[in-house]
Backbone as a chain_set.jsonl record, in Angstrom:
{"seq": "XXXXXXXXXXXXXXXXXXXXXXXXXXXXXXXXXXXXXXXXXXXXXXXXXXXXXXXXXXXXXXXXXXXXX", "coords": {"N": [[0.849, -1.158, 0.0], [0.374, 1.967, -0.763], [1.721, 4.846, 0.353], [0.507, 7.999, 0.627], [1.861, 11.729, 0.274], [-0.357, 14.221, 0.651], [-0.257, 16.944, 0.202], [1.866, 17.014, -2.036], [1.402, 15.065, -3.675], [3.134, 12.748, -3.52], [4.568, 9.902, -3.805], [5.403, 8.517, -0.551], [6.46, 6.566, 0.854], [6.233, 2.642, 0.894], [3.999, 0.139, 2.321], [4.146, -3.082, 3.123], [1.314, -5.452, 3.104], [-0.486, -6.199, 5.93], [-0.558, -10.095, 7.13], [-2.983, -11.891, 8.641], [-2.007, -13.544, 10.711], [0.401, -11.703, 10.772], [-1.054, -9.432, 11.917], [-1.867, -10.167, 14.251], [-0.037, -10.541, 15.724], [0.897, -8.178, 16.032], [-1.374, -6.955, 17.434], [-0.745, -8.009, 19.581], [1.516, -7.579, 20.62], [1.339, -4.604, 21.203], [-1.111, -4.664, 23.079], [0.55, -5.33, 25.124], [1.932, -3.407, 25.739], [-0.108, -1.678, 26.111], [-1.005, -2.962, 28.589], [1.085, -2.525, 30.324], [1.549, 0.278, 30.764], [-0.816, 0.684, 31.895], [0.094, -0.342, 34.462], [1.196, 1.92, 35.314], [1.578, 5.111, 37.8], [-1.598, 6.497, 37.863], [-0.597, 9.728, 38.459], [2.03, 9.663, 36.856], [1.223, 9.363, 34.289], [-0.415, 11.283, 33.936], [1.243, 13.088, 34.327], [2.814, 12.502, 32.031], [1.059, 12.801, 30.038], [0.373, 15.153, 30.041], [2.78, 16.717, 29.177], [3.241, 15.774, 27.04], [0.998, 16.742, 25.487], [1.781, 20.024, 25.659], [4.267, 19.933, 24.475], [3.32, 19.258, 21.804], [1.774, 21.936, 21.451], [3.653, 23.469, 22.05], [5.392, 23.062, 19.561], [4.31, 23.274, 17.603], [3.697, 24.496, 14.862], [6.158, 23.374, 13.596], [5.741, 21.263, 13.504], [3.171, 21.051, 11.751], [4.551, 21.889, 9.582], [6.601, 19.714, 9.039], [4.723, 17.811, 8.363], [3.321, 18.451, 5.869], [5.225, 18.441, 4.252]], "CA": [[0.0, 0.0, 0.0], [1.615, 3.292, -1.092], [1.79, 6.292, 1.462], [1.196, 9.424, -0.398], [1.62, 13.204, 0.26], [-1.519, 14.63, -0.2], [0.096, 18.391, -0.7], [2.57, 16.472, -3.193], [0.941, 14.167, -4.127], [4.101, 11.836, -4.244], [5.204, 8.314, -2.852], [6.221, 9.02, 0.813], [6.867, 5.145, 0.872], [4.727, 1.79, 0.77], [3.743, -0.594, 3.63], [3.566, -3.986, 2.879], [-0.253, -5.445, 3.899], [-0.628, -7.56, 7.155], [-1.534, -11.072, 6.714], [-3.679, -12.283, 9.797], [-0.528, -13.659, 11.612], [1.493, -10.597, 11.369], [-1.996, -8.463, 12.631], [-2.178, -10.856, 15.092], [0.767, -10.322, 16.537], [0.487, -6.409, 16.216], [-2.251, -6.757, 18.227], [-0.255, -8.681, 20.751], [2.427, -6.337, 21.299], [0.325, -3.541, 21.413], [-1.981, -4.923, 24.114], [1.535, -6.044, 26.269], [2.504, -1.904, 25.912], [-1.102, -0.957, 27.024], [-0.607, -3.436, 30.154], [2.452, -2.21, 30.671], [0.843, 1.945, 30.897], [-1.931, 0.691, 33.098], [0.942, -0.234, 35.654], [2.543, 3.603, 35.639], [0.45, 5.206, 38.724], [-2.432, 8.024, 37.535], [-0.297, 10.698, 38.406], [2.584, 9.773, 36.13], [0.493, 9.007, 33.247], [-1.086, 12.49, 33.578], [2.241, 13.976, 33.965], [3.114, 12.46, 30.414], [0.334, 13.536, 28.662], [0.124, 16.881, 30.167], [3.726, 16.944, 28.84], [3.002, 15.829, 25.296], [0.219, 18.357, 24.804], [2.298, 21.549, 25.661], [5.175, 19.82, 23.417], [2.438, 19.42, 20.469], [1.259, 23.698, 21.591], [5.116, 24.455, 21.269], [5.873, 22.636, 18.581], [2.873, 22.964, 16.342], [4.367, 25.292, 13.556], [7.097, 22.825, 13.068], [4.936, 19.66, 13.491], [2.794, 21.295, 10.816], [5.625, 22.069, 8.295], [6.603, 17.882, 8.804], [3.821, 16.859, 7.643], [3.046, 18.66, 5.087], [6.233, 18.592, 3.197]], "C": [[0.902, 1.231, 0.0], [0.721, 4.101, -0.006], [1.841, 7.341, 0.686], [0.658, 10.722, 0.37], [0.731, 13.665, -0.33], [-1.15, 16.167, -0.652], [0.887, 17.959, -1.547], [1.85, 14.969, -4.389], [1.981, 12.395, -4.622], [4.238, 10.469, -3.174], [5.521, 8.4, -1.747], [6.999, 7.792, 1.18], [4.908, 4.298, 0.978], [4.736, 0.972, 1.804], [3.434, -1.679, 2.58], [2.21, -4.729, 3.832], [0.144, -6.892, 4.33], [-1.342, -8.898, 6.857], [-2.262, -11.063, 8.362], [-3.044, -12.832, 11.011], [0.21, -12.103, 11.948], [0.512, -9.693, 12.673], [-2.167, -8.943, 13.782], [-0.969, -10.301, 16.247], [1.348, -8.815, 17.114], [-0.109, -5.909, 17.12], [-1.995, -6.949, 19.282], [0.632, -7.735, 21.723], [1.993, -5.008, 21.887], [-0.481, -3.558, 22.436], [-0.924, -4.758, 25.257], [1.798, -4.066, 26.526], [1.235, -1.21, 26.682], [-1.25, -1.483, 29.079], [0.325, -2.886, 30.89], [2.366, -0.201, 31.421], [-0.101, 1.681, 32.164], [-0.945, 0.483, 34.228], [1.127, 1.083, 36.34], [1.186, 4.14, 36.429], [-0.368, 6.687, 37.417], [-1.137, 9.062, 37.519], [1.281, 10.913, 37.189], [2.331, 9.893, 34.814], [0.042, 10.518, 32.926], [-0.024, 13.534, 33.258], [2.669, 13.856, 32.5], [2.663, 13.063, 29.387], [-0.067, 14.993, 28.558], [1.53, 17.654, 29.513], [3.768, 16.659, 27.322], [2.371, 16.771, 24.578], [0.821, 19.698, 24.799], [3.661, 21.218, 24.686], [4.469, 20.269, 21.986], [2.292, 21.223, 20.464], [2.34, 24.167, 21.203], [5.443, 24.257, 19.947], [5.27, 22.515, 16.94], [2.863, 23.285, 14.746], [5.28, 24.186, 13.081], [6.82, 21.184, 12.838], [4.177, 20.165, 11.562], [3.829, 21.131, 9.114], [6.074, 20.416, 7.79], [5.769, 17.651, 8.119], [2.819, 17.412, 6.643], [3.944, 19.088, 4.094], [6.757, 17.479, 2.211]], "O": [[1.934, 1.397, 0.651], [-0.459, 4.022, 0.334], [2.857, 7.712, 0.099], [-0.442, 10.872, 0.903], [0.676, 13.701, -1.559], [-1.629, 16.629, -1.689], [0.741, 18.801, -2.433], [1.988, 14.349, -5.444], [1.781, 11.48, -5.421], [3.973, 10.337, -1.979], [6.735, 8.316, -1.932], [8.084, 7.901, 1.752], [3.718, 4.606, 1.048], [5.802, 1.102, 2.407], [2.785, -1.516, 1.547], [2.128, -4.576, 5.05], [0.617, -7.922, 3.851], [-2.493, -8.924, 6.42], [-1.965, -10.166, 9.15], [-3.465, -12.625, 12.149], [0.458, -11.576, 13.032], [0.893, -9.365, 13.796], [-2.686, -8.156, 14.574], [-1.149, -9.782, 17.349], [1.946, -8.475, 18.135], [0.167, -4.85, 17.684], [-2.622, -6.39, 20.182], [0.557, -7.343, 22.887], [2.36, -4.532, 22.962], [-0.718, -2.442, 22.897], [-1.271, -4.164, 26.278], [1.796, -3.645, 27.683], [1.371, -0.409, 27.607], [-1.44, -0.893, 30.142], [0.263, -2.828, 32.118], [3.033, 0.294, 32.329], [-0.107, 2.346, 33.199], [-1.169, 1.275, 35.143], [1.195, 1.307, 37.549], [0.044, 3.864, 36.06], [0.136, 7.428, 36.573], [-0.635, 9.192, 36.402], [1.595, 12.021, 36.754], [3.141, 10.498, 34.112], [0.122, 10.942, 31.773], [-0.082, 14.452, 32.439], [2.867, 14.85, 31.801], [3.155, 13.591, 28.389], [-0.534, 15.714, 27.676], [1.541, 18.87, 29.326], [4.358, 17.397, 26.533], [2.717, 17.417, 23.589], [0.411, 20.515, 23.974], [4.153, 22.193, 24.119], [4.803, 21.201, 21.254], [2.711, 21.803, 19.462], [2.431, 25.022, 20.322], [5.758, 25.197, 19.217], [5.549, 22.03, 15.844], [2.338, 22.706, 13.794], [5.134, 24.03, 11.869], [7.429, 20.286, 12.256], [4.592, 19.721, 10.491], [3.723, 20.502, 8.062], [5.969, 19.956, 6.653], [6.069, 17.186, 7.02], [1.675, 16.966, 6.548], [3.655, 19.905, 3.22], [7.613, 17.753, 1.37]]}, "num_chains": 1, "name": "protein.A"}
């Protein structure tokens, strides 16, 4: 599956498509990382994401420019 720049409209790259094994196991890892979050107490968890959002607020101009180049 091709990845394309929608302001370029060009190739960004392609993903090869999951068979039912690989998704499977996507799913696996992915679950073990959410177990793994539910450990970290409330208050760290909040500290993270209260720390991601004011990264995203600072960073927003230059997030923007990424991903649309």
């Amino acid at each position: 599956m091709d990845i394309i720049n929608p302001a370029t409209e060009a190739i960004i790259t392609t993903l090869e498509e999951d068979t039912a094994t690989s998704a499977t196991e996507k799913y696996e890892k992915v679950r073990e990382g959410q177990r793994a979050w539910q450990k970290v107490p409330l208050p760290e968890r909040v500290a993270a994401l209260t720390k991601f959002s004011e990264l995203l607020s600072t960073e927003a101009d230059e997030l923007a420019k990424i991903l649309s180049s």
